[in-house]
C-alpha positions as CSV (number, residue, x, y, z in Angstrom):
1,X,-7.8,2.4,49.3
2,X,-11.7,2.2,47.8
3,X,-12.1,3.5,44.0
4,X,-15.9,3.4,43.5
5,X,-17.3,3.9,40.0
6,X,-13.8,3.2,38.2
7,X,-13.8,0.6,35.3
8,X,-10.5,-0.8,33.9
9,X,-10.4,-2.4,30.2
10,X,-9.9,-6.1,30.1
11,X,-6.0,-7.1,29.5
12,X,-4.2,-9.9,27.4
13,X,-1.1,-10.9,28.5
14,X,1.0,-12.2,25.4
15,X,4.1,-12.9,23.9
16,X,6.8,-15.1,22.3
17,X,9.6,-17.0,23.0
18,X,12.4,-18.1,20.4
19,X,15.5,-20.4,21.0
20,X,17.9,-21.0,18.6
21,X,21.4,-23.1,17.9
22,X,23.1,-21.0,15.5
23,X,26.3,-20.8,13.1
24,X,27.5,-17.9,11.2
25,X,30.4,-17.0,9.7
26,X,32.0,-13.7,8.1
27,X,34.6,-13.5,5.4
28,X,36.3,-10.3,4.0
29,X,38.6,-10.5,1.3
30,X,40.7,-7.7,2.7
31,X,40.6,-5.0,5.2
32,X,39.5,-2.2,2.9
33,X,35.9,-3.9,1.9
34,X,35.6,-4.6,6.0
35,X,36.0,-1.4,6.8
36,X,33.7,-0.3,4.1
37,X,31.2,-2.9,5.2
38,X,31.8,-2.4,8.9
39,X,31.9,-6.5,9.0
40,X,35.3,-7.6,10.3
41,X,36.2,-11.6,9.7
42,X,34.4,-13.3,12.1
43,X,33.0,-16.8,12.9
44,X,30.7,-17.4,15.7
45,X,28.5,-20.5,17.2
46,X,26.0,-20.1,20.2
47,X,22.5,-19.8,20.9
48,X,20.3,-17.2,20.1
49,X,16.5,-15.6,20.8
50,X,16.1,-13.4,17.2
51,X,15.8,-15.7,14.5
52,X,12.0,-16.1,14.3
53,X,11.4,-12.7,15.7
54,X,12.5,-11.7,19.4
55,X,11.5,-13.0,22.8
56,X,8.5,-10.5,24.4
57,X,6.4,-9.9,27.0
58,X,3.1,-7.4,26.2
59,X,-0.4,-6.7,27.4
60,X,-2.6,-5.1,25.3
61,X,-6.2,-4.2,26.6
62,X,-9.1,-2.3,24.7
63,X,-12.4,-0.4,26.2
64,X,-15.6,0.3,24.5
65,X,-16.9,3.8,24.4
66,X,-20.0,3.4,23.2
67,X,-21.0,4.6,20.0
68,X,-19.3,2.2,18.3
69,X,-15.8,3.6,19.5
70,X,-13.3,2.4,21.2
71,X,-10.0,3.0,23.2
72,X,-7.1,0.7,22.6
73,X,-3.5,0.6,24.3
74,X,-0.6,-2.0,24.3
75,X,2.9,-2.1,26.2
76,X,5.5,-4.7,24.7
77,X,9.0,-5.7,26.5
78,X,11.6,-6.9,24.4
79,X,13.2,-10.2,26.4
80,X,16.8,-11.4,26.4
81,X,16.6,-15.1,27.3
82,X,20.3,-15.9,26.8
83,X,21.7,-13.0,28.9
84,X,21.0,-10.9,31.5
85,X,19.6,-7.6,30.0
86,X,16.8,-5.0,31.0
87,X,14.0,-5.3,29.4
88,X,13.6,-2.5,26.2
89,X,10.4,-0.7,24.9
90,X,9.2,-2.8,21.7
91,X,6.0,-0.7,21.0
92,X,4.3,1.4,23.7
93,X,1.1,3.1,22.2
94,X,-2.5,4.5,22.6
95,X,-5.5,4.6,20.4
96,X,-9.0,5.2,19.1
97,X,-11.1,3.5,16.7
98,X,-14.5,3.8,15.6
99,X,-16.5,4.8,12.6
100,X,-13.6,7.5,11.2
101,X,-11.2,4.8,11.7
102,X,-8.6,3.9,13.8
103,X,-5.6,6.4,15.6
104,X,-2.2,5.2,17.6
105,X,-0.2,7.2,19.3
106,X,3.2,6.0,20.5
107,X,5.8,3.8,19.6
108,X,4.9,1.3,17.1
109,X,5.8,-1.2,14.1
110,X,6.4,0.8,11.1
111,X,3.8,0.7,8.0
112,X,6.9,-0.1,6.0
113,X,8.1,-3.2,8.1
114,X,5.0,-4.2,8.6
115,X,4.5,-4.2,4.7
116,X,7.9,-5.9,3.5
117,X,7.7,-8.7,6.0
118,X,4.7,-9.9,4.8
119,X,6.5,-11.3,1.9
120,X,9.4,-12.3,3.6
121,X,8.9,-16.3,4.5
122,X,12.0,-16.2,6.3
123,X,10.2,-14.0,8.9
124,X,11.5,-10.5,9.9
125,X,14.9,-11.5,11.7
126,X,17.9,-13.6,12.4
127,X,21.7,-13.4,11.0
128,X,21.1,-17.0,8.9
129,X,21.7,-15.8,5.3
130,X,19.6,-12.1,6.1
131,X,20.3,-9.7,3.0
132,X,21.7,-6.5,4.4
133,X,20.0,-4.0,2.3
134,X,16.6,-5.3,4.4
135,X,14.6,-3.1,6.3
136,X,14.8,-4.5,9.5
137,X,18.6,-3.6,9.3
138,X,19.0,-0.4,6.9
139,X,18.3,1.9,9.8
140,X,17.7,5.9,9.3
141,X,17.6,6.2,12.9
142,X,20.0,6.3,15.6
143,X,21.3,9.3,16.4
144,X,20.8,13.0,17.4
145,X,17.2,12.5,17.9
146,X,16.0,11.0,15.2
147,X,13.7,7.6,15.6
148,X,13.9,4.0,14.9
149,X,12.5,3.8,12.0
150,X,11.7,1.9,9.6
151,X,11.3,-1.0,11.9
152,X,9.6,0.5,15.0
153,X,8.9,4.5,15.1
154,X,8.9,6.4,17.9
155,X,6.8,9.2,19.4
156,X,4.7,8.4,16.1
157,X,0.9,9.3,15.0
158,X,-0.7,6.6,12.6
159,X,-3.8,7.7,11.0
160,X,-5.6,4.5,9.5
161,X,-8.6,5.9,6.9
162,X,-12.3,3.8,7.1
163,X,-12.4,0.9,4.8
164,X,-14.7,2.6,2.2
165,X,-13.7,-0.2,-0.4
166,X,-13.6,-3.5,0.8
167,X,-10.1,-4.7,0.6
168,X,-8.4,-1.2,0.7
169,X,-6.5,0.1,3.6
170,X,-4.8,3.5,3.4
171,X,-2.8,5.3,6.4
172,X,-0.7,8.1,7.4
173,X,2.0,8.2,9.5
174,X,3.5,11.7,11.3
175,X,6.8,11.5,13.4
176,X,7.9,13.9,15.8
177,X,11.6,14.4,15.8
178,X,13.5,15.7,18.6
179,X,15.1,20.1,18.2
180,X,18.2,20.0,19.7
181,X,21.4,22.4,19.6
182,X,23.7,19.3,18.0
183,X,21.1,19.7,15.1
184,X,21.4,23.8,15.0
185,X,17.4,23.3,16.6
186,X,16.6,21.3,13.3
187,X,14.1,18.6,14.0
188,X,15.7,15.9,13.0
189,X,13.5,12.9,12.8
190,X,10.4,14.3,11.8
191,X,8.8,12.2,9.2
192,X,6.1,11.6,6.9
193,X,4.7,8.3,5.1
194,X,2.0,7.0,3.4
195,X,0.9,3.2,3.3
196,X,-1.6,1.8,1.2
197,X,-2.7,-1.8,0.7
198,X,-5.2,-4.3,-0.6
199,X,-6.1,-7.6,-0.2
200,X,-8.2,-9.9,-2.8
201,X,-9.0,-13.8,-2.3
202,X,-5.2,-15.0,-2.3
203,X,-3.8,-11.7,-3.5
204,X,-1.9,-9.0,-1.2
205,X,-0.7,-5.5,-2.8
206,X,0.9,-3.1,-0.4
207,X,3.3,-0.1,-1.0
208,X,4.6,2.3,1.4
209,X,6.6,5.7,1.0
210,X,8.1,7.9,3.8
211,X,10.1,11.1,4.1
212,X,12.5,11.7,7.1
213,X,14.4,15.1,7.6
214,X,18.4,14.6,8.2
215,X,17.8,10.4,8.3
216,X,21.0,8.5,7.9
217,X,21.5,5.6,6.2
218,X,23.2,2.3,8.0
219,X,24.0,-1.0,6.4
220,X,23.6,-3.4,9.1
221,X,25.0,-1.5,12.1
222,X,27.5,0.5,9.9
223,X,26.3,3.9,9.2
224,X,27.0,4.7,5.2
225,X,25.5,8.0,4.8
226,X,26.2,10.9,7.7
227,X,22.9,12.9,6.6
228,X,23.7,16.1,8.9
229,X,22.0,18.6,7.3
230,X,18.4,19.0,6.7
231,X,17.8,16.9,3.3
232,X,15.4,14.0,3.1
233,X,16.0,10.6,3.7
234,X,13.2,8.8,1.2
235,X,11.9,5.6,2.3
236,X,9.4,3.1,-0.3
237,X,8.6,-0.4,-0.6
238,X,6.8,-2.4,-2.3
239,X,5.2,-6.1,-1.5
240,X,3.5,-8.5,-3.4
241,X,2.0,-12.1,-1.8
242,X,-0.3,-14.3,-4.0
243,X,-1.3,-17.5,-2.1
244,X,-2.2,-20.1,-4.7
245,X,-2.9,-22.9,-1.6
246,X,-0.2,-24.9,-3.0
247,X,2.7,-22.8,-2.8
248,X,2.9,-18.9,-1.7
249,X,5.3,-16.7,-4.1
250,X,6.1,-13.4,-3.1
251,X,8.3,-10.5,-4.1
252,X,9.0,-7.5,-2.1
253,X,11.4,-4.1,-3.5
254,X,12.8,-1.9,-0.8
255,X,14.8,1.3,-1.7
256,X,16.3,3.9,0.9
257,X,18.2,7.5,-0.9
258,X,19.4,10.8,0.4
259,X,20.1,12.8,-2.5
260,X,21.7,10.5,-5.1
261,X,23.0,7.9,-2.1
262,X,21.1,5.1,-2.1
263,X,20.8,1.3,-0.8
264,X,18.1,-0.8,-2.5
265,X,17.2,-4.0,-2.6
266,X,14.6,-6.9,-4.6
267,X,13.5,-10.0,-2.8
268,X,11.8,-13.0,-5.1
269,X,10.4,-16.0,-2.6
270,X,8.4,-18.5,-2.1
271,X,7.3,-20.9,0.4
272,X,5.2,-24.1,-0.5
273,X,3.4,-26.1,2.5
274,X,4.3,-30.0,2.9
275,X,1.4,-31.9,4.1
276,X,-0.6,-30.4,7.4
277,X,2.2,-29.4,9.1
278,X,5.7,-28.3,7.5
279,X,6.7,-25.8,5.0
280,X,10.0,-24.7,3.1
281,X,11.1,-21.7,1.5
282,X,13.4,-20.4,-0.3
283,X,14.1,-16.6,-1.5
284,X,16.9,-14.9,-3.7
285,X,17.6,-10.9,-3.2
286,X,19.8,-8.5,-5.0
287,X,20.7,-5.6,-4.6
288,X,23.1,-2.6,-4.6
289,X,24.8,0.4,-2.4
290,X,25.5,4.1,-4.1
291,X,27.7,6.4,-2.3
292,X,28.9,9.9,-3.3
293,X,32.5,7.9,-3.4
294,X,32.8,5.7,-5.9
295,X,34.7,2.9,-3.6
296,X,32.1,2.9,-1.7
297,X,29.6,1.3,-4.4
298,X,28.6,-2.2,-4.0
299,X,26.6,-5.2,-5.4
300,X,24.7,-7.5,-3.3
301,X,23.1,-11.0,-3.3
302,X,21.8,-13.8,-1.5
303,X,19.7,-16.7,-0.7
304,X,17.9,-18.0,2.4
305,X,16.4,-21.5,2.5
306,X,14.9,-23.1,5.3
307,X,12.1,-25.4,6.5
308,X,9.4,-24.1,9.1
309,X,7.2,-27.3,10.8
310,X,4.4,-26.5,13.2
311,X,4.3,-28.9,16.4
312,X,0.6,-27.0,17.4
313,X,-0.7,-23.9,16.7
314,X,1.5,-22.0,18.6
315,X,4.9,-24.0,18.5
316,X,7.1,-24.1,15.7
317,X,10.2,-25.6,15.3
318,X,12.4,-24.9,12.2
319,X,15.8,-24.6,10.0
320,X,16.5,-21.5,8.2
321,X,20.2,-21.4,6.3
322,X,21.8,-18.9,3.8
323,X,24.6,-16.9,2.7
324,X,24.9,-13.2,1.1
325,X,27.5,-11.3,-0.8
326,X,28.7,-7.4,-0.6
327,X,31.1,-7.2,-3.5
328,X,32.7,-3.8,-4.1
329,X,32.2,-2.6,-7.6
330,X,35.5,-0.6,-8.2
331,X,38.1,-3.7,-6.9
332,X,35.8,-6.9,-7.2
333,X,36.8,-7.1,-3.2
334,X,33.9,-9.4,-1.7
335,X,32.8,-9.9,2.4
336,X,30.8,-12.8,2.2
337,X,28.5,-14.1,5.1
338,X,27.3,-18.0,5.3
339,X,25.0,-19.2,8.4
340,X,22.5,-21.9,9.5
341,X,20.0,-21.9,12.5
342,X,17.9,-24.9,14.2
343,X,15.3,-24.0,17.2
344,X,12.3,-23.7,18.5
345,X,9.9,-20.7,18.4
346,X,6.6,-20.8,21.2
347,X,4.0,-18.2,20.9
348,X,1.2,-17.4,23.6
């Protein structure tokens, strides 16, 4: 078949792949705190793709408009390298961008992720030492419609402003949550955030705030807080990254509340390069759970360590280890969670 007078944007294939040997192990001191927790004694060795960030595929294209604007899209596949898996829907989006600044439409990285892994060294995932309380696993997502925030959001609108100070980015986010008769027609899901940010020489600022109607709260995969009615699930965090050239601290504050429940957590870092090549890092979080029962309030901490050396510019192989502690506040009862990982992270 002939299409005459159709143009197409150019394409970019990309992605990433990540293999990893990896130890962890999981230690309760009784059944109460692991059912609490949701973490159950376990100890586990294989290899995994998710410590450096997961294995994708995407193409992402853009098309100019003339008059200084453009259209942008970009379709990412989430890959499972050590099983067989369908591919799942990363980030899936749309978008203009010109002179009133820049709009995406879809599924897409969350301003708050986006914001606290900045000053995370350790990168955004894997189970070697992560704090619990992070974003990338305190989910307000989930279920009856709501959307996958804070780390990717779903049939979301982000509204980035024109740089009218250089250095200064602001943006609004808008998510659509599903009406459904499990929710009484409530739209559970829809949200609101704000993200601002700003960059000087070696110095990055950047805090984000967001506001989800019925938005539970999970600590890892355990859900803590059943928000089933129509109260606010409040989102913020704060990052801070000052690269001095010879070493790169950080801190980053995240903290998640419906009503007086909350999860929260502080992250100090820092990662200092070794020669041309290498880095290491190491960071120390705290943090603490608040439930509406009192046995259900805990203390946390941890530590991640590791060493990050670059082969090339896009090859990377590493060793990230750590441990953290949930400690229950009433009984002192602890699940504790120790792990290492060695591989090999190629991006292209």
């Amino acid at each position: 078949m002939l299409y005459l007078g159709v143009s197409f944007a150019d394409a970019t294939l990309y992605g990433n792949i990540d293999q990893t040997y990896n130890t962890s192990k999981v230690t309760p001191s009784n059944t109460s705190i692991a059912t609490i927790t949701g973490q159950t004694a376990s100890q586990k060795t294989n290899f995994s793709a998710y410590q450096m960030g997961q294995s994708y595929l995407g193409v992402k294209g853009e098309e100019d408009l003339g008059g200084g604007m453009k259209a942008n899209y970009l379709y990412e596949f989430g890959l499972a390298t050590e099983a067989t898996a369908a591919p799942s829907n990363r980030q899936s989006f749309v978008g203009l961008s010109g002179g009133f600044g820049a709009f995406r439409i879809g599924k897409q990285y969350s301003q708050a992720f986006l914001n606290t892994v900045a000053a995370d060294p350790a990168g955004a995932t894997g189970g070697a030492g992560a704090m619990y309380m992070a974003p990338e696993t305190g989910y307000a997502n989930a279920s009856a419609g709501l959307t996958e925030g804070p780390l990717r959001q779903d049939r979301a609108i982000q509204y980035d402003l024109p740089n009218f100070v250089p250095g200064l980015n602001i943006g609004v986010t808008k998510v659509l949550g599903n009406a459904n008769s499990a929710n009484g027609g409530v739209k559970k899901g829809d949200g609101t955030g704000i993200n601002i940010g700003y960059s000087f020489g070696g110095l990055h600022a950047g805090f984000t705030t967001d506001s989800v109607t019925g938005g539970d709260i999970y600590l890892g995969s355990k859900k803590i807080v059943d928000n089933t009615t129509t109260a606010k699930n409040k989102f913020t965090t704060l990052a801070l990254v000052y690269d001095l050239g010879v070493a790169k601290p950080s801190y980053s504050n995240v903290k998640m509340s419906v009503g007086s429940e909350s999860v929260q957590a502080d992250m100090f870092a820092i990662s200092v390069p070794v020669g041309s090549s290498a880095a290491v890092f190491v960071s120390s979080s705290s943090g603490k759970v608040d439930l509406a029962a009192a046995a259900g309030d805990m203390k946390a901490k941890g530590m991640q360590y590791g060493v990050n050396y670059s082969l090339s510019k896009r090859t990377v192989a590493y060793w990230h280890a750590g441990n953290s502690t949930l400690t229950q506040k009433t009984t002192g009862d602890s699940v504790k969670s120790t792990g290492y990982a060695i591989g090999m992270h190629h991006s292209f």
